[in-house]
Backbone and ligand atoms as CSV (ligand in chain L), in Angstrom:
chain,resi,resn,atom,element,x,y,z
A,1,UNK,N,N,47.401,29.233,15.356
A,1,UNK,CA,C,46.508,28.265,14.747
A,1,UNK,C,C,45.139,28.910,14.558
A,2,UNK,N,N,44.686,29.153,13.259
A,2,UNK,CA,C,43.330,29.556,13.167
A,2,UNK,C,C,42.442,28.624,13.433
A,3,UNK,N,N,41.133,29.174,14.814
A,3,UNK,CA,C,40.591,28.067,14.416
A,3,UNK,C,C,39.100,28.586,13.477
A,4,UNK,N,N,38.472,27.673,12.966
A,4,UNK,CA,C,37.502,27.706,12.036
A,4,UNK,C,C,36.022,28.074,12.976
A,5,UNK,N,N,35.330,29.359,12.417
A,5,UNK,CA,C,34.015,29.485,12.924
A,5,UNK,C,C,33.219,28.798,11.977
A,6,UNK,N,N,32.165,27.699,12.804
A,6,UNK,CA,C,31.084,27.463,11.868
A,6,UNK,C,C,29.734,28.472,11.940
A,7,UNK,N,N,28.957,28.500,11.177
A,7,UNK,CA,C,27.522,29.360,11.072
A,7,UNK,C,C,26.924,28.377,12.241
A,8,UNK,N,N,26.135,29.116,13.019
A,8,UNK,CA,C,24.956,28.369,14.379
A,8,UNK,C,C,24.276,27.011,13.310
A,9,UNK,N,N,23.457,27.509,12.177
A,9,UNK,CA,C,22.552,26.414,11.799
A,9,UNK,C,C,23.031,24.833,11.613
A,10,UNK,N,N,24.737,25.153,11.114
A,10,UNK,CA,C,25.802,23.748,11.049
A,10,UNK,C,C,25.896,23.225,12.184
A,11,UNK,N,N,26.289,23.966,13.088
A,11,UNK,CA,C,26.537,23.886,14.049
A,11,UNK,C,C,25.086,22.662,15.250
A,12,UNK,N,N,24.157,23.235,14.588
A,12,UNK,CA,C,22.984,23.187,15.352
A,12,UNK,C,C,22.671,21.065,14.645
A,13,UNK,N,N,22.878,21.160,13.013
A,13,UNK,CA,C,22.819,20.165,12.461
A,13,UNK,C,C,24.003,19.129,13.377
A,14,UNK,N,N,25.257,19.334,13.434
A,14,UNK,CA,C,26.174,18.469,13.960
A,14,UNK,C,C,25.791,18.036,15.291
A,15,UNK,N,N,25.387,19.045,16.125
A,15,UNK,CA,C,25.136,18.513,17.816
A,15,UNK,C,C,23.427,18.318,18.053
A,16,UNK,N,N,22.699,17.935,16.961
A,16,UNK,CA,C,21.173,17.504,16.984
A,16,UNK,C,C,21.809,15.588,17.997
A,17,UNK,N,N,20.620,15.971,18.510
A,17,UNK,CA,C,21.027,14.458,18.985
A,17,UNK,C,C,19.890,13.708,18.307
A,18,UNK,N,N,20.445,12.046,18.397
A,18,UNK,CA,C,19.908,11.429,18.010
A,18,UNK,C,C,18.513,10.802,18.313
A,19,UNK,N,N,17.458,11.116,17.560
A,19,UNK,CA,C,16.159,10.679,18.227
A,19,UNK,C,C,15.535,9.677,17.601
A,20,UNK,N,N,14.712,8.858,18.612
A,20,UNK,CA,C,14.143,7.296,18.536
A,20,UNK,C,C,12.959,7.845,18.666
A,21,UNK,N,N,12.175,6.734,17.653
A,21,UNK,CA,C,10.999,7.000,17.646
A,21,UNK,C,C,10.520,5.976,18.774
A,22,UNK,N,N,9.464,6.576,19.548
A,22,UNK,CA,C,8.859,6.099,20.834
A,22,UNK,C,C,7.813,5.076,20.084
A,23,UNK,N,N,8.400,4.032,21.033
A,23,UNK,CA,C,8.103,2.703,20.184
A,23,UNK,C,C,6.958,1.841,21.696
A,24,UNK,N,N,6.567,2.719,22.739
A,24,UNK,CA,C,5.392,2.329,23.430
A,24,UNK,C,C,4.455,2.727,23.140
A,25,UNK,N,N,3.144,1.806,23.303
A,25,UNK,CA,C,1.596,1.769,23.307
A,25,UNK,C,C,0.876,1.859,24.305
A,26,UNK,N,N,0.071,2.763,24.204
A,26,UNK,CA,C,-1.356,2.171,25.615
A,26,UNK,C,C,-2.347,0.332,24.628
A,27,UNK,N,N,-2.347,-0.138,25.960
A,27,UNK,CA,C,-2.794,-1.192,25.488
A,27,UNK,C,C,-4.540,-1.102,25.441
A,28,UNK,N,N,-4.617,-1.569,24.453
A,28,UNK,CA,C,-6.118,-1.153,23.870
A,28,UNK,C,C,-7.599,-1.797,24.955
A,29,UNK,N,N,-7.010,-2.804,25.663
A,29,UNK,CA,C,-7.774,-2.862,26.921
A,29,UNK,C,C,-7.630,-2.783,28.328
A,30,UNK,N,N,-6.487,-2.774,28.500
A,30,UNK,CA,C,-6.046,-2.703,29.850
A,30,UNK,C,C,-5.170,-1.040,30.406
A,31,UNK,N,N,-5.446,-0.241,29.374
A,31,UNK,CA,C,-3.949,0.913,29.187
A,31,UNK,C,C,-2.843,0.876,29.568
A,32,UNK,N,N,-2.884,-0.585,29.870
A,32,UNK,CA,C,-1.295,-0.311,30.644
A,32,UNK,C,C,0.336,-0.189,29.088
A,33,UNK,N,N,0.789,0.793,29.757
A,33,UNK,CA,C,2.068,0.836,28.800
A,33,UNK,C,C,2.510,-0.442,27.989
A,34,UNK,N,N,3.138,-0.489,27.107
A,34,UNK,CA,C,3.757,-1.550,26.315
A,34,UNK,C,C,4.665,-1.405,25.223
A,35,UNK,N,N,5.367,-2.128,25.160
A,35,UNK,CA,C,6.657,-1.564,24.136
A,35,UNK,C,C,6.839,-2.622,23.097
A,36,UNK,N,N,6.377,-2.302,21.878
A,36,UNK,CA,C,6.391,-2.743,20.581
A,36,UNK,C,C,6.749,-2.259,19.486
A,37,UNK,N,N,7.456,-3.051,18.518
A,37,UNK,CA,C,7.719,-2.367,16.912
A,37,UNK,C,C,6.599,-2.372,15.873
A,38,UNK,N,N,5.877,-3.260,16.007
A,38,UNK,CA,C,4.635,-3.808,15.208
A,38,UNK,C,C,3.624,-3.836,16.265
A,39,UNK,N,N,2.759,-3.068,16.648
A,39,UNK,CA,C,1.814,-3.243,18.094
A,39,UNK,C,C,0.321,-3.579,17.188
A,40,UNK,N,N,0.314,-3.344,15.663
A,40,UNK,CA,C,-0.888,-3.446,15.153
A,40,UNK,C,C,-1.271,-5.175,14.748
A,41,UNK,N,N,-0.018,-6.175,15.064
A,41,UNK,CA,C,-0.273,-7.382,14.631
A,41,UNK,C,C,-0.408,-8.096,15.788
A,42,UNK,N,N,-0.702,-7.249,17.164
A,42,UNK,CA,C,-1.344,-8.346,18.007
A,42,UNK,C,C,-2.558,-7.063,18.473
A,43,UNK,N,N,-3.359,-5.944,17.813
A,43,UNK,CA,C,-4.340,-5.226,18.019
A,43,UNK,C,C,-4.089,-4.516,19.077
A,44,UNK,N,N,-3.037,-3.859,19.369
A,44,UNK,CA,C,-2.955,-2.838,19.703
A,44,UNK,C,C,-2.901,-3.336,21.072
A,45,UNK,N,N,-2.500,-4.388,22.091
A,45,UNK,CA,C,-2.864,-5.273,22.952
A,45,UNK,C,C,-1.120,-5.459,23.612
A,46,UNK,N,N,-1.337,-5.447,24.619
A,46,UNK,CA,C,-0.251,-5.355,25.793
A,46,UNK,C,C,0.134,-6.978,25.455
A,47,UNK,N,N,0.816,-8.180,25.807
A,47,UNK,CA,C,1.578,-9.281,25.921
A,47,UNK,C,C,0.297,-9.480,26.681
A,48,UNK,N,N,-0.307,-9.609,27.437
A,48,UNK,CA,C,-1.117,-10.512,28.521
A,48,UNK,C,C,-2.292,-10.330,28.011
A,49,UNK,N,N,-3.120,-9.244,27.756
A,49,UNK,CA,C,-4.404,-9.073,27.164
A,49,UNK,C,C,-4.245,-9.837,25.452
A,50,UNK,N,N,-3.265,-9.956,24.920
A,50,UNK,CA,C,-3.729,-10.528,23.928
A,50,UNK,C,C,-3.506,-12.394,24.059
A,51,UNK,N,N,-2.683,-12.713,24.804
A,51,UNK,CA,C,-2.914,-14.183,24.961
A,51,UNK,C,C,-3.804,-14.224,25.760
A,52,UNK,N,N,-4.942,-13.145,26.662
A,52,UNK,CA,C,-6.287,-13.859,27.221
A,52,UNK,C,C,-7.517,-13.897,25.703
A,53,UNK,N,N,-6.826,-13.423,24.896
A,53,UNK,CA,C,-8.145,-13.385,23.763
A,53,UNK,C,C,-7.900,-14.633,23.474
A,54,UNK,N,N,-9.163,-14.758,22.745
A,54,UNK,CA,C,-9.290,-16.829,22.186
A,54,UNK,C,C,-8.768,-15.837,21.027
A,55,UNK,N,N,-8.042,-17.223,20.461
A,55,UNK,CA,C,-7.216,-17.413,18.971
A,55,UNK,C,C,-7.495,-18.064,18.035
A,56,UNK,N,N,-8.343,-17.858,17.249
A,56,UNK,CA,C,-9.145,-18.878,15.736
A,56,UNK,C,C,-8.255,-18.939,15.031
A,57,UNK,N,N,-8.057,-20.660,14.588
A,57,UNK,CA,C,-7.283,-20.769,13.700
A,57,UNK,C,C,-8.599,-22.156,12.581
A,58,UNK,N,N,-8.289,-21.318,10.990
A,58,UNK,CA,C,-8.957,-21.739,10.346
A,58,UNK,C,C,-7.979,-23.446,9.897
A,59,UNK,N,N,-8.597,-24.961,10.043
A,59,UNK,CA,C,-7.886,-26.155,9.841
A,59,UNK,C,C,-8.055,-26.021,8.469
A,60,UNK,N,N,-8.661,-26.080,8.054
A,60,UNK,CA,C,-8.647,-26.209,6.251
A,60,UNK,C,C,-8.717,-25.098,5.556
A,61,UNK,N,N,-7.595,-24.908,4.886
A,61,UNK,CA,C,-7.258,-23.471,4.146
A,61,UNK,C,C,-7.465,-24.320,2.666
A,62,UNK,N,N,-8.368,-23.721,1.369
A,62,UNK,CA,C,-8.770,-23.751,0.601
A,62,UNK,C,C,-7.185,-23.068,-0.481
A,63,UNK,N,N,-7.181,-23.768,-1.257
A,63,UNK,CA,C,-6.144,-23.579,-2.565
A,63,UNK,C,C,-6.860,-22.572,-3.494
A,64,UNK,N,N,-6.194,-21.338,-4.091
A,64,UNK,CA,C,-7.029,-20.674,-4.993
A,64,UNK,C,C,-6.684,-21.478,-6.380
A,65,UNK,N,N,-7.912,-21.642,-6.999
A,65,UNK,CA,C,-7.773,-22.447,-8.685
A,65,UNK,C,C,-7.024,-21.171,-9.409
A,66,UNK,N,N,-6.272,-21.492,-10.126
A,66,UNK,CA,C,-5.645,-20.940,-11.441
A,66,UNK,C,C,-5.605,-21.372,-12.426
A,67,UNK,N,N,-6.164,-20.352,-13.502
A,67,UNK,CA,C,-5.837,-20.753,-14.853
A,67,UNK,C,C,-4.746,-20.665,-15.366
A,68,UNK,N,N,-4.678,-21.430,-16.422
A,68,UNK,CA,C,-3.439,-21.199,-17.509
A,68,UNK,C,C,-2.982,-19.765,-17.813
A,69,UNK,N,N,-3.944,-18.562,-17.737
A,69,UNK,CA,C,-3.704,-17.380,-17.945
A,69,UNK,C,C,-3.255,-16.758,-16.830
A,70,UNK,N,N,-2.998,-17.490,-15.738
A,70,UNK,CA,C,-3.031,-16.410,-14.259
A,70,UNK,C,C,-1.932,-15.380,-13.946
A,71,UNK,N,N,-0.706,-16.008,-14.843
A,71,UNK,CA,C,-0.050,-15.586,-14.710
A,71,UNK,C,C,0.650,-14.604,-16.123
A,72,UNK,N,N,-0.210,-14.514,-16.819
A,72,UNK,CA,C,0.111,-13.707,-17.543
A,72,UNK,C,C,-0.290,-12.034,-17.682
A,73,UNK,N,N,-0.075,-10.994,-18.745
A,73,UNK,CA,C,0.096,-9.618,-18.166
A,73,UNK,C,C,-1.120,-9.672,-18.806
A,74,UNK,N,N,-1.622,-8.565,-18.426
A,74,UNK,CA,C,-3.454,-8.293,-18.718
A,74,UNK,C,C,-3.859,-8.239,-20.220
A,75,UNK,N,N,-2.530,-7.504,-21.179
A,75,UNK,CA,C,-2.636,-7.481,-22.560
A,75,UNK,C,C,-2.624,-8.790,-23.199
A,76,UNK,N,N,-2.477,-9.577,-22.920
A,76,UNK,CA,C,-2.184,-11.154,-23.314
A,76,UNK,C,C,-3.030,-12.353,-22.790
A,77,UNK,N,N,-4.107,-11.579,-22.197
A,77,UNK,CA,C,-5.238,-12.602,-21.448
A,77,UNK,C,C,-5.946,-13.149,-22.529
A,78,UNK,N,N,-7.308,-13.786,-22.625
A,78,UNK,CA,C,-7.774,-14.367,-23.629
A,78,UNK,C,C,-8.826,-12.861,-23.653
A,79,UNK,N,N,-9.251,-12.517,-24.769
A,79,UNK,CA,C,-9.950,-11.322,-25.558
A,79,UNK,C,C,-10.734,-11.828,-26.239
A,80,UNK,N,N,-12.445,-12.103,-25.678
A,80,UNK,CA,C,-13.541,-12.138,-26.747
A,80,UNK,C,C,-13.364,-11.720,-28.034
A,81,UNK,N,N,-14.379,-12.094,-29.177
A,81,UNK,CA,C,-14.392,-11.362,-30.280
A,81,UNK,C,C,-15.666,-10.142,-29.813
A,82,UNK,N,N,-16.726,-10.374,-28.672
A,82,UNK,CA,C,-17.332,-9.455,-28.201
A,82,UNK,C,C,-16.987,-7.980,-28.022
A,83,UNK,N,N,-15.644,-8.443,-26.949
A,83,UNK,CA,C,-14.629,-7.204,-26.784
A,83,UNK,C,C,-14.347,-6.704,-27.657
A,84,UNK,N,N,-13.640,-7.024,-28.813
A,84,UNK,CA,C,-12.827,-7.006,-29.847
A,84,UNK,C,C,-13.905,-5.822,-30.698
A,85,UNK,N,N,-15.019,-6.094,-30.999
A,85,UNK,CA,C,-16.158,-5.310,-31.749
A,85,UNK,C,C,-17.008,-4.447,-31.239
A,86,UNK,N,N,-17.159,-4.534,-29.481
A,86,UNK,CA,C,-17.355,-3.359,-28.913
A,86,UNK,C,C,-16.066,-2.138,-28.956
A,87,UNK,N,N,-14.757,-2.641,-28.634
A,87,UNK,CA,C,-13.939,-1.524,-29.126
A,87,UNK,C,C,-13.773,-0.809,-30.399
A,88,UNK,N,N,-14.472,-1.882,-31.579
A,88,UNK,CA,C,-14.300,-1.560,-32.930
A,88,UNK,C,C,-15.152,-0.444,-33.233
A,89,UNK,N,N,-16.319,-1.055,-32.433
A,89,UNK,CA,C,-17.395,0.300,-33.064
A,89,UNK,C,C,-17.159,1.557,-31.570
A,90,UNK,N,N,-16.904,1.220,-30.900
A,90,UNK,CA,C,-16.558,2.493,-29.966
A,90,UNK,C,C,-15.725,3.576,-30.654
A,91,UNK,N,N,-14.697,3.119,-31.154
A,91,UNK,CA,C,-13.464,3.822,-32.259
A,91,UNK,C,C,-14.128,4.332,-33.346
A,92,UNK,N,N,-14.377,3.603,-33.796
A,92,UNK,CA,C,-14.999,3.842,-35.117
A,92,UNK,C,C,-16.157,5.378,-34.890
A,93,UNK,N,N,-16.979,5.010,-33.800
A,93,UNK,CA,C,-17.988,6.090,-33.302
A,93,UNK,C,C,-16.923,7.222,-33.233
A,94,UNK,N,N,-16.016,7.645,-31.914
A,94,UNK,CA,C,-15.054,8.737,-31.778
A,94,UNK,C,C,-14.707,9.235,-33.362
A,95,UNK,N,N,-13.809,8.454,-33.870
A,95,UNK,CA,C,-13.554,8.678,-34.794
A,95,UNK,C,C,-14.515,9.457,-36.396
A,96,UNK,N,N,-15.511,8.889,-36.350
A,96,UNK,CA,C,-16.554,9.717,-37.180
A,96,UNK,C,C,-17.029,11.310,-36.474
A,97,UNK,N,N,-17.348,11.162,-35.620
A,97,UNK,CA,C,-17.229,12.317,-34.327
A,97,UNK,C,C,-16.333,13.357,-34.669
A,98,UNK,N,N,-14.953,13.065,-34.633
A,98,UNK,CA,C,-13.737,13.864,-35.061
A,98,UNK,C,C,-13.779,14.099,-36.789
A,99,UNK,N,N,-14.000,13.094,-36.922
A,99,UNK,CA,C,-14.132,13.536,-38.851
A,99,UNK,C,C,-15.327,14.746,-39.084
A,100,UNK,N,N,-16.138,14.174,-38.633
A,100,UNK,CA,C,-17.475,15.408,-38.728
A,100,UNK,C,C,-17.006,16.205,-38.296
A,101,UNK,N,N,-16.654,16.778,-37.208
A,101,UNK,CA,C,-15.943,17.956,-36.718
A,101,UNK,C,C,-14.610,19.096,-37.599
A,102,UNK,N,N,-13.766,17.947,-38.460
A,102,UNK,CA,C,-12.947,18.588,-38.658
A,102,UNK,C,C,-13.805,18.640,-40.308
A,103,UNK,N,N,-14.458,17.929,-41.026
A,103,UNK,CA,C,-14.820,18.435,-42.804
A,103,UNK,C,C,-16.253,19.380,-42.526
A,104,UNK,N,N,-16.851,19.022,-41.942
A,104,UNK,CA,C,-18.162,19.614,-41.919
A,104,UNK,C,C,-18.457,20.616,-40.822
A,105,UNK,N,N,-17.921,21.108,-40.161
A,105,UNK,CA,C,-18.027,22.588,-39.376
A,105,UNK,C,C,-17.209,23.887,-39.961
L,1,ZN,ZN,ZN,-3.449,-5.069,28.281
């Protein structure tokens, strides 16, 4: 029965063991160890130091107003005629720019 040599580097890929990312914190006031997936949504804070912090909670949360346009894509918003004639003569400027350049040099 032949058996099969693999190359070291295959070899090295197949028997890698499996590694976890170290999922403890020093706690940002107390250092004591702590083990979290998300440690940044209670500030970096062990289970006990963050339920001694006071907890603000805002009672009246304000509705954002929307217009009729809010939901539309930026090309399709409402467009001054202001806009409309600052781009006209902006173009228009480049454009004479490039004409002069290409008949008259
Ligand atoms: Zn703590």
């Amino acid at each position: 029965m032949a058996s099969v040599v693999y190359p070291a580097e295959y070899l090295g890929d197949i028997m890698k063991p499996t590694y976890y990312k170290a999922l403890w914190h020093n706690c940002g006031k107390c250092k004591l160890h702590f083990m979290s997936e998300a440690p940044h949504l209670k500030a970096y804070l062990c289970d006990e130091c963050w339920n001694k912090m006071p907890h603000y909670r805002t009672t009246n949360v304000q509705k954002v107003k929307k217009g009729p346009t809010h939901n539309l894509p930026h090309i399709l918003r409402d467009i001054s005629s202001t806009e409309i004639m600052l781009y006209t003569i902006g173009n228009l400027i480049c454009l004479a720019i490039v004409g002069y350049y290409l008949w008259f040099k």
